[in-house]
C-alpha positions, -999 to +999 in steps of 0.1 A: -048-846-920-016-845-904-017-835-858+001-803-873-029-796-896-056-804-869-037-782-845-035-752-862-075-753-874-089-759-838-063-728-830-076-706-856-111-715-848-104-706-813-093-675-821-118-666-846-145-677-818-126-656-791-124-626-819-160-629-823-165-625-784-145-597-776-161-579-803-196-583-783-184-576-755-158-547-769-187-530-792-222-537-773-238-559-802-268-574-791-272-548-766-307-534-758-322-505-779-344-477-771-382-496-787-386-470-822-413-444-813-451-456-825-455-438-856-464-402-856-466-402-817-441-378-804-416-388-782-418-365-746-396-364-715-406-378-686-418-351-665-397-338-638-410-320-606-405-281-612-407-275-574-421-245-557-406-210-541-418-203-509-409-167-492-397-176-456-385-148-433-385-145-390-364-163-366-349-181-393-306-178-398-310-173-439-346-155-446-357-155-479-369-172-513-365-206-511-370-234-538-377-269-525-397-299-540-434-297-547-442-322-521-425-302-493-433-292-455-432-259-437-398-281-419-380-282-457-383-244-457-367-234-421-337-264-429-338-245-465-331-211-446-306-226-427-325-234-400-341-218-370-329-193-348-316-202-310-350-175-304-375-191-327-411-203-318-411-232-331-443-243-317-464-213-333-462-229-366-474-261-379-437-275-390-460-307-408-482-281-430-477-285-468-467-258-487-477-243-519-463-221-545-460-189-536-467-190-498-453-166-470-441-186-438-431-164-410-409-181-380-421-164-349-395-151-322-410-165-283-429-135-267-437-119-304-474-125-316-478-127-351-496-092-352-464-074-339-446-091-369-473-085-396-480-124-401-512-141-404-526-157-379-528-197-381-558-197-358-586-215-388-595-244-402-572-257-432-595-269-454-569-296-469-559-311-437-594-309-414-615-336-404-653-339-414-657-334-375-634-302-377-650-290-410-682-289-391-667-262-370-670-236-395-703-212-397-731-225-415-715-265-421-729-294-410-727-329-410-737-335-446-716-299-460-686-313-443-685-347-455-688-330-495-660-309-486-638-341-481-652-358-510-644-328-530-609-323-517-606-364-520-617-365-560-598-334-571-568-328-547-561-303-527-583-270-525-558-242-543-583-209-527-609-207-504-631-198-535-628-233-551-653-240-521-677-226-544-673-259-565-688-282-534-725-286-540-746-264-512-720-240-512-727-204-526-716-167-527-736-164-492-721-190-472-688-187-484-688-156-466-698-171-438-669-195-436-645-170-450-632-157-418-633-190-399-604-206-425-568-205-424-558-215-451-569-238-484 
């Protein structure tokens, strides 16, 4: 074979080689596919956090219906509402409370109790963030009562209404409405 001959193969493999790599590159081949669905098992979404709407009105500049994650703070809600007031209260609300779904939140105005502006007073026992010690606080709970009300709260999350209490063994119709008044909030 003549160096003419030799030359032009090794430049046409070249470029045959180099055609072959651009169209990897250029079209994805060999890239990584989605694994085929096990058969018959539907194929679902990964789930994405629907948030919650919380009602916050008071000392706050924007008051209103506010959406925020699920995992959010009484603090989320007033930055949600654009923020406090120069006359807020700030310190007649637990800013580190968790909200739920739903929920009021009422930013007091200093020198305005909560009676004058038709809110609820935080005064109780939060039966999702209280101690065993704190628990024991309420009418008719002891030692052994308040330590099943955080196992309860530990195994299945958060208490949702003061009626799930009913699900804590030892606690009925009749002490429920012993501890009703004493509790703030579930």
């Amino acid at each position: 074979m003549s160096r003419d001959a030799t030359n032009l193969a090794v430049t046409v493999s070249g470029v045959a080689i180099l055609a072959v790599v651009v169209g990897v590159i250029w079209f994805g081949i060999g890239a990584a596919e989605a694994p085929p669905a096990a058969s018959g098992a539907p194929i679902r979404a990964a789930q994405v956090d629907a948030g919650i709407r919380v009602h916050i009105s008071g000392a706050v500049v924007a008051p209103g219906v506010v959406e925020l994650p699920s995992d959010s703070i009484v603090a989320d809600a007033v930055g949600a509402a654009g923020g406090a007031t120069h006359d807020a209260d700030l310190t007649s609300i637990n800013l580190a409370a968790a909200l739920r779904a739903g929920e009021r939140i009422v930013i007091l105005t200093v020198g305005v109790s909560g009676e004058l502006m038709g809110a609820r007073a935080e005064t109780g026992i939060d039966l999702n963030t209280a101690s065993a010690s704190e628990l024991e606080s309420l009418p008719g709970v002891g030692p052994v009562l308040a330590e099943r009300i955080v196992a309860y709260r530990t195994d299945r999350g958060p208490f949702r209404t003061v009626e799930d209490l009913l699900d804590v063994p030892g606690i009925g119709e009749a002490k429920l409405a012993l501890m009703r008044d004493a509790i703030s909030r579930p």
